[in-house]
PABA-168601 format. One record per atom (N, C-alpha, C): residue in one letter; x, y, z. Coordinates in steps of 0.1 Angstrom, whole numbers, plus 5000, padded with zeros to 4 digits. Example, Ala and Ser with C-alpha at 12.3 -4.5 7.8 and 13.67 -1.06 7.14 Angstrom:
BEGIN
A513249435078
A512349555078
A513249675078
S512849785071
S513749895071
S512950005079
// end
This chain:
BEGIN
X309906935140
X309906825131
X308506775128
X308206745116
X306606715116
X306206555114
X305806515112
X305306375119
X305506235116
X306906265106
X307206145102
X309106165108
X309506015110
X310805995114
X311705935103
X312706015097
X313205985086
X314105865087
X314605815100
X315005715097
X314405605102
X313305585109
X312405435102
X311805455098
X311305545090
X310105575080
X310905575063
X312205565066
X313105545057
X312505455046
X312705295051
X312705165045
X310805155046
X309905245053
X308705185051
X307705275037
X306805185032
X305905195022
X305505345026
X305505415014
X304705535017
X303405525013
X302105595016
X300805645011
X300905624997
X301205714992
X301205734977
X302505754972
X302805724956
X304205774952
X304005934954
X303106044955
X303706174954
X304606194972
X304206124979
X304206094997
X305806084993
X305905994987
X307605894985
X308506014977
X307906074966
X308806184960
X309006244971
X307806294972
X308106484986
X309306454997
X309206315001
X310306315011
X311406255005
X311506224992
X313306204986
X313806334983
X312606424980
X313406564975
X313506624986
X312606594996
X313506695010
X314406595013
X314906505011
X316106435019
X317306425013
X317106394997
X318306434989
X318106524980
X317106624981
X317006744970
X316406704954
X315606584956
X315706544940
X315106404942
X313906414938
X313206244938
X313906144927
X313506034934
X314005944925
X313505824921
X312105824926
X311205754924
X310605784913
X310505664907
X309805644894
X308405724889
X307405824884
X306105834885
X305505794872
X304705814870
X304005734859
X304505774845
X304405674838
X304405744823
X303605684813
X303405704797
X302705644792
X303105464790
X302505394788
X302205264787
X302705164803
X302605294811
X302805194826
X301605134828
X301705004833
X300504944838
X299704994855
X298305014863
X298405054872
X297204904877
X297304874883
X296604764887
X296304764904
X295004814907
X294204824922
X293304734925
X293304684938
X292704554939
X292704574959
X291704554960
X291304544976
X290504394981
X291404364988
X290404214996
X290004255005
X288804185009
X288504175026
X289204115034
X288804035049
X289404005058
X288903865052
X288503795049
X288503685042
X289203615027
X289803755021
X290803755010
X290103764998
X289003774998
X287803754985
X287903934978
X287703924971
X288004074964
X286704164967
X286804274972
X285704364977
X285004424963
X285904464952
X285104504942
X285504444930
X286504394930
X287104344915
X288704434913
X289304364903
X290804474902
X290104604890
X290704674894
X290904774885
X292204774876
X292004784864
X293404774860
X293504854846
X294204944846
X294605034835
X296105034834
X295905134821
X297305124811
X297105244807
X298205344812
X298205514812
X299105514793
X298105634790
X297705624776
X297505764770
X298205794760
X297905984756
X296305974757
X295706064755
X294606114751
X294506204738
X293906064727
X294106134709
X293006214708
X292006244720
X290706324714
X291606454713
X290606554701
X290706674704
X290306744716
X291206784721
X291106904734
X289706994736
X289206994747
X287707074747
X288707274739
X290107254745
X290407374743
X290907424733
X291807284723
X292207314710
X290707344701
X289407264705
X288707254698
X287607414703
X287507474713
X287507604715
X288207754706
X289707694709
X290407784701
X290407774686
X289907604679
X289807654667
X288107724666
X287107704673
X285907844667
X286507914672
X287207994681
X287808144680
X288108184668
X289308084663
X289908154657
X288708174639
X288308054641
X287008034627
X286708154628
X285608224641
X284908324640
X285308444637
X286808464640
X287808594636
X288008604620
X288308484617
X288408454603
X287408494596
X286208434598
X285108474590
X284808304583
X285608244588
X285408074583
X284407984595
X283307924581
X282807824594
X283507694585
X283107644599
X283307474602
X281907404606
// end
């Protein structure tokens, strides 16, 4: 058995959500926990032992990425240079 007890480790906080999937899918074959999608908010924030914030929150909002791809933008000079077309 490796180092976690599935039944009081049941009801407690895991590490991370991938921590929380891995042991839903080994426990009922199939996570069920939520993971990120686009327009989830993520908000991180650390106090000290005084309660005062150690760096500030961090806070983001998971979001496509509209730049062009280092690789779409690769594949089109491939394909330019095959062609005989510049850009």
């Amino acid at each position: 058995m490796s180092g976690r007890s599935r039944v009081s480790d049941a009801l407690r906080p895991s590490a991370s959500i991938a921590e929380r999937r891995a042991i839903e899918t080994i426990d009922r074959g199939t996570a069920t926990t939520g993971f990120k999608k686009f327009g989830a908010r993520v908000r991180i924030q650390m106090s000290g032992p005084d309660g005062q914030s150690l760096f500030g929150a961090i806070d983001q909002t998971i979001s496509r990425d509209t730049r062009t791809s280092w690789r779409r933008a690769a594949a089109a000079g491939v394909q330019a240079r095959q062609t005989g077309i510049r850009r």
